[in-house]
C-alpha positions as CSV (number, residue, x, y, z in Angstrom):
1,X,-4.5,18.7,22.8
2,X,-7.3,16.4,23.3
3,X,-9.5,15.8,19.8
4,X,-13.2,16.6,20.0
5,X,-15.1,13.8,19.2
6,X,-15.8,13.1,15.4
7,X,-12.6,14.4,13.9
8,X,-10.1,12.5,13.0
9,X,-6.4,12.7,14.4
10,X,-3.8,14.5,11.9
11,X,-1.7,11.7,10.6
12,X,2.4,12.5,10.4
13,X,4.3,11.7,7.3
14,X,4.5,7.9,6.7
15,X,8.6,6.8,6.6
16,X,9.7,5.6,3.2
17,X,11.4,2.9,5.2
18,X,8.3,1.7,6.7
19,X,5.9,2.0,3.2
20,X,9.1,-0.1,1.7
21,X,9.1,-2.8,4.4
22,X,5.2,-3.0,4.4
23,X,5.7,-3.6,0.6
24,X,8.3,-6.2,0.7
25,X,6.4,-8.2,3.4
26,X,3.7,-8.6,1.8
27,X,5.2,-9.9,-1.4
28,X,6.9,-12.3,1.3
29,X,3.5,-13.2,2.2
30,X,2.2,-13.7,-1.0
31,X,5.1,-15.9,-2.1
32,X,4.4,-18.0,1.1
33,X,0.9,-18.5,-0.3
34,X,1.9,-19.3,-3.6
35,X,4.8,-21.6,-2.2
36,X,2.2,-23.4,-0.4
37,X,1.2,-27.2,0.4
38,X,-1.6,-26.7,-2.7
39,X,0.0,-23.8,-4.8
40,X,-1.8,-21.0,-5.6
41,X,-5.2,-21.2,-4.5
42,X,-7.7,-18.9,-6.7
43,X,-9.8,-18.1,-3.5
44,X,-6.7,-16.9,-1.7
45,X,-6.7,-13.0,-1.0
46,X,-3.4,-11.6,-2.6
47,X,-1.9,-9.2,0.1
48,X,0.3,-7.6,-2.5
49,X,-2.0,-5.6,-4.1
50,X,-4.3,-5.3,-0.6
51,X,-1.2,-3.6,0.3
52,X,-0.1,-1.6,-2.9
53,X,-3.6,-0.2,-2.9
54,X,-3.5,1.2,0.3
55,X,-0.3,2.9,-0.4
56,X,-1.4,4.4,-3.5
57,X,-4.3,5.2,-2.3
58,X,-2.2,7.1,1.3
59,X,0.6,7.8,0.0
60,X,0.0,8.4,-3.8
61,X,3.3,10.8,-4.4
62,X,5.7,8.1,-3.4
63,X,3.8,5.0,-4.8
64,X,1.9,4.9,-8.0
65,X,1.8,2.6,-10.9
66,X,5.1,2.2,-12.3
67,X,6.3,0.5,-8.7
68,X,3.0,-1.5,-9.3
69,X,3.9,-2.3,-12.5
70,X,7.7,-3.6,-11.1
71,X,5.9,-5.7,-8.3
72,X,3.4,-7.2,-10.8
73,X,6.4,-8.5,-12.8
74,X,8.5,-9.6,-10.0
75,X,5.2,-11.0,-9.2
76,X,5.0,-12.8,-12.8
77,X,8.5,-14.1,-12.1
78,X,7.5,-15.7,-9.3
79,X,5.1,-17.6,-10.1
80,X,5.9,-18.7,-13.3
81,X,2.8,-17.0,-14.9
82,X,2.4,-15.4,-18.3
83,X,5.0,-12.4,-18.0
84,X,2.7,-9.2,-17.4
85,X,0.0,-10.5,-15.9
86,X,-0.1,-9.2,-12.3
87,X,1.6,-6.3,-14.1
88,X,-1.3,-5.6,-15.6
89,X,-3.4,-6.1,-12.8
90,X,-1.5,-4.2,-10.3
91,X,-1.1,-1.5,-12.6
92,X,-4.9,-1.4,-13.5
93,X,-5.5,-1.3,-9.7
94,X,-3.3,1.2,-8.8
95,X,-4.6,3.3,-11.4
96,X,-8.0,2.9,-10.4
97,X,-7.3,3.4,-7.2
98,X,-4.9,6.9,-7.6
99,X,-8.4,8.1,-9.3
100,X,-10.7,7.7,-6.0
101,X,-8.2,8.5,-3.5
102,X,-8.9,12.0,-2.4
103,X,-12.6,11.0,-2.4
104,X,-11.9,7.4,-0.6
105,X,-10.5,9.1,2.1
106,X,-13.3,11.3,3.5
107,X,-15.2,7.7,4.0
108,X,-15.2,5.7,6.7
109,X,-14.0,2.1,6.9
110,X,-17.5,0.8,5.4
111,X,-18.4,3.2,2.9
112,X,-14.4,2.6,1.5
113,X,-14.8,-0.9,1.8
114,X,-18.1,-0.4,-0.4
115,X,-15.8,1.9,-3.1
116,X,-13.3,-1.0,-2.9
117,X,-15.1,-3.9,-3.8
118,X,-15.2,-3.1,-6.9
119,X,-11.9,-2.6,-7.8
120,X,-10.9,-5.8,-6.6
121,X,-13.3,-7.5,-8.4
122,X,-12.1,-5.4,-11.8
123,X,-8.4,-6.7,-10.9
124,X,-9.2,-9.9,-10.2
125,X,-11.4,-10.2,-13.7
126,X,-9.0,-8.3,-15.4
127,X,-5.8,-11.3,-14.2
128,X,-8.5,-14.1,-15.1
129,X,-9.2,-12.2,-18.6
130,X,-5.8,-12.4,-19.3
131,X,-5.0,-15.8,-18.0
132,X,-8.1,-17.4,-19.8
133,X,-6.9,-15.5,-23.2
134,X,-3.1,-17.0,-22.9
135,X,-5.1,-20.6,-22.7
136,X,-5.1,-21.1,-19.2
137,X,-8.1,-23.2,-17.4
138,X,-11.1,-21.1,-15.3
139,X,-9.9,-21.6,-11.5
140,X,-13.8,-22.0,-10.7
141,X,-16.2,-20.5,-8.7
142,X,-13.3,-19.9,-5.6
143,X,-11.8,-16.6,-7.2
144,X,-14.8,-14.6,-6.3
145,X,-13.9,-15.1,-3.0
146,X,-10.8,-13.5,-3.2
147,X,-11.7,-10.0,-4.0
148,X,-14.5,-9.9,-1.1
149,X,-12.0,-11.3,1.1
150,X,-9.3,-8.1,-0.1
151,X,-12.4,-6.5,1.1
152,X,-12.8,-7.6,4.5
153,X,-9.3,-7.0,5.2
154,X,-9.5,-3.8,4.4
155,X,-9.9,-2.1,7.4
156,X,-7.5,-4.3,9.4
157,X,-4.6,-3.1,6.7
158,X,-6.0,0.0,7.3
159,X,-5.3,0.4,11.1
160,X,-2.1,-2.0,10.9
161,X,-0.7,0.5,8.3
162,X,-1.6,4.0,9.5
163,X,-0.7,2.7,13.2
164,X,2.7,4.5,12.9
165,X,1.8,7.6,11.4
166,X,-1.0,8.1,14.8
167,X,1.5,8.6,17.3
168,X,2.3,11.9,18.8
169,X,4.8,14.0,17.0
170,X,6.2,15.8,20.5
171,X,6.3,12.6,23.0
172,X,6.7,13.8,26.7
173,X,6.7,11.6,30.2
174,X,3.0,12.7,30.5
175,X,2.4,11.7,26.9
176,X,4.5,8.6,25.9
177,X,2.5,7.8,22.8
């Protein structure tokens, strides 16, 4: 059936397998960051949580904050940083994120990236909060660019990601997509 214009195609389920791969490669991508010629960079967008806040925010029965809170420590143990740290974070932004879902969706790319900003910024403030009350050093003016980066990706996750759920649920020769 052909769509009229303006309404959006119904998505099928997303596979566990593929929200579980999407997961795990981008906390390989994050670890390549962080593994890095200069280490961690403060200005560097972390994909992890790009990543866990789409899911939570499409897919909000199977992931929610305690597999946040799991990635945050694995995160943690990664990086040698204060244990619960990106725990914290990711939880915070899953959390915040599970509360604007159902609203977040009827946007469009723009008006979600506009909703988005400012959870990334809270996450982002929230990891440097903690970091600056263990003793650790401000990273400088470079970690705001991180969250408006997580911003500006937003809508490429958000086509990469919902890519396999768009395709037709009764392929035929006429209709191979």
């Amino acid at each position: 059936m052909i769509m009229p214009r303006g309404h959006q195609q119904l998505l099928l389920p997303a596979h566990p397998g593929f929200i579980w791969s999407s997961l795990a490669l981008a906390f390989a991508m994050n670890m390549l960051v962080n593994m890095g010629l200069f280490g961690r960079a403060s200005g560097v967008p972390d994909v992890l949580a790009l990543v866990l806040a789409f899911w939570v925010i499409h897919q909000p029965q199977r992931i929610g904050v305690g597999i946040a809170f799991t990635l945050g420590l694995a995160m943690d143990v990664h990086q040698s940083s204060l244990l619960g740290q990106h725990a914290l974070t990711y939880t915070a932004l899953s959390f915040l994120a599970l509360g604007i879902h159902r609203r977040l969706l009827w946007f469009g790319a723009l008006a979600q990236m506009a909703q988005l900003l400012p959870l990334f910024v809270a996450a982002h403030a929230l990891s440097l909060l903690v970091n600056l009350l263990a003793g650790g050093e401000f990273p400088g003016a470079w970690l705001l660019l991180a969250p408006l980066l997580e911003t500006l990706l937003w809508p490429a996750v958000n086509a990469l990601l919902l890519m396999p759920q768009r395709r037709a649920p009764d392929p035929d020769a006429n209709r191979p997509l």
